[in-house]
N, C-alpha and C positions, 0 to 999 in steps of 0.2 A: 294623979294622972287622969286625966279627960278619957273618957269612956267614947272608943267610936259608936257614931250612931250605927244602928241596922236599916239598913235599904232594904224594903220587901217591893219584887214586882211578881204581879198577877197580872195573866194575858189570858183573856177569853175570847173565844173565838167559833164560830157557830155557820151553819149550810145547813141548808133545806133542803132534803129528799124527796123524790118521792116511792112510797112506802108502800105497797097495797093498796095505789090505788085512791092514796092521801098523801098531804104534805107533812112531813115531819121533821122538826129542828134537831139538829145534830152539832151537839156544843161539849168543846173542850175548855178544860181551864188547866194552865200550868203556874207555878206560882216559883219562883226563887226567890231568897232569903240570907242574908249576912252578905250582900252587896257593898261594894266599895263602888263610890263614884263615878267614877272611872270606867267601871264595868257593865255599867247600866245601860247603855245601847246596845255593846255587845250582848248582854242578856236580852233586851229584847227583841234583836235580831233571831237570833236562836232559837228563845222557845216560839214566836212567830213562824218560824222556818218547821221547826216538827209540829205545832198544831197544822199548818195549811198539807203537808204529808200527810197526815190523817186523815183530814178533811181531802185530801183529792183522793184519799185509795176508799171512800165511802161509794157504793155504788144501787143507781137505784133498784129497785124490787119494782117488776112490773106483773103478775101473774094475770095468766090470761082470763077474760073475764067470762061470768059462766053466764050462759045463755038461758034468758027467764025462759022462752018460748021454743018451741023445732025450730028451727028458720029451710024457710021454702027453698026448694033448689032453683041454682039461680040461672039467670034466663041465659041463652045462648048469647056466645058474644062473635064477631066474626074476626075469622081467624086472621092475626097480624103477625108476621115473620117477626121474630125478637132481634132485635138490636144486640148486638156483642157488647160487653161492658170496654170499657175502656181500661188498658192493660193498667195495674199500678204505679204512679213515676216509681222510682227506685229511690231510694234514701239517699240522702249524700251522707259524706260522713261524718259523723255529730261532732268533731272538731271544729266544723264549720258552724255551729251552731253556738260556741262562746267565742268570747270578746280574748286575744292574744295573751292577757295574764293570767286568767285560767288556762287557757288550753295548756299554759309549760307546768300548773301543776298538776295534773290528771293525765292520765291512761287511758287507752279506748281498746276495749278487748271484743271481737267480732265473735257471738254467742249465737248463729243462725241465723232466728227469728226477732233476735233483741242485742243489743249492743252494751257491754258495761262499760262503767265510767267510773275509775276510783282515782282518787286520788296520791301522788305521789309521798304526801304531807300534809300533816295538820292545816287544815285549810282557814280555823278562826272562823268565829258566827257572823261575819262580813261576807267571807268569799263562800261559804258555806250553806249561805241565804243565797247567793245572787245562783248560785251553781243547780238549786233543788228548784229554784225559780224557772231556771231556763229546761231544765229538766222536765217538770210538770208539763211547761208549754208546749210540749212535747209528747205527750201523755205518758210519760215517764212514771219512772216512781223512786223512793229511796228506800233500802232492804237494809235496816241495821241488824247488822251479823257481829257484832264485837269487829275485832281486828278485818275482819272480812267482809264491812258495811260498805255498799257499794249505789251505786245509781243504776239503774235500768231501765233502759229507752225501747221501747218494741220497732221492730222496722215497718210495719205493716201500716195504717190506716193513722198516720201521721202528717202533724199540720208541719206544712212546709215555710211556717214562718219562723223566724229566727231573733 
């Protein structure tokens, strides 16, 4: 009897922070192993989808910078009435924000300051990718909790693109 081959996929995957002040490369590698053919986009759907999750919750370190010298007090400025900010739009609701075959299989739970997104059912590393995709663009995130892994979209200082 003919011995299946084994399919190994390795996906590397890397962002540049910045660190202190410096640039620094931030690189993930995930590898699966005893692939069937078949399976192989979906696999690299998937591990593609939790490296760029990682890589978006990396966030940069700015420390403020220390001063060689006193610095001189600074000169008078004359005084301008402040402009009020302008109020924030308000979020629509993130159902709007995927494509109709997602929205039926997710849930949209209103949490305050941030919105959760779970799923109804196994979504598969297709709809799974496309779902942490439009998530992120969002500046979302995804919280793997076991049974209880969910997406998390904040309402506040969100891009209004869809």
């Amino acid at each position: 009897m003919a011995e299946k081959p084994q399919i190994e996929l390795t996906i590397t995957k890397s962002r540049a922070i910045k660190a202190a002040g410096e640039y620094v490369r931030a690189e993930y590698t995930l590898k699966a192993v005893n692939l069937d053919p078949g399976e192989l986009d979906a696999a690299r759907i998937s591990l593609e989808s939790k490296i760029d999750v990682w890589l978006s919750e990396l966030k940069p370190s700015t420390p403020a910078p220390k001063p060689s010298a006193p610095m001189p007090p600074p000169a008078a400025a004359p005084m301008v009435a402040p402009t009020p900010a302008p109020a924030p739009t308000p979020m629509p609701h993130p159902s709007t924000f995927f494509p109709k075959e997602l929205v039926d299989l997710l849930s949209f739970e209103d949490h305050g300051d941030y919105w959760i997104v779970k799923p109804h059912q196994f979504l598969g590393a297709e709809n799974f990718a496309k779902v942490a995709q439009i998530v992120r663009s969002h500046q979302g995130e995804y919280v793997s909790a076991g049974k209880e892994s969910h997406f998390k979209i904040p309402k506040q200082g969100v891009s209004q693109v869809a």
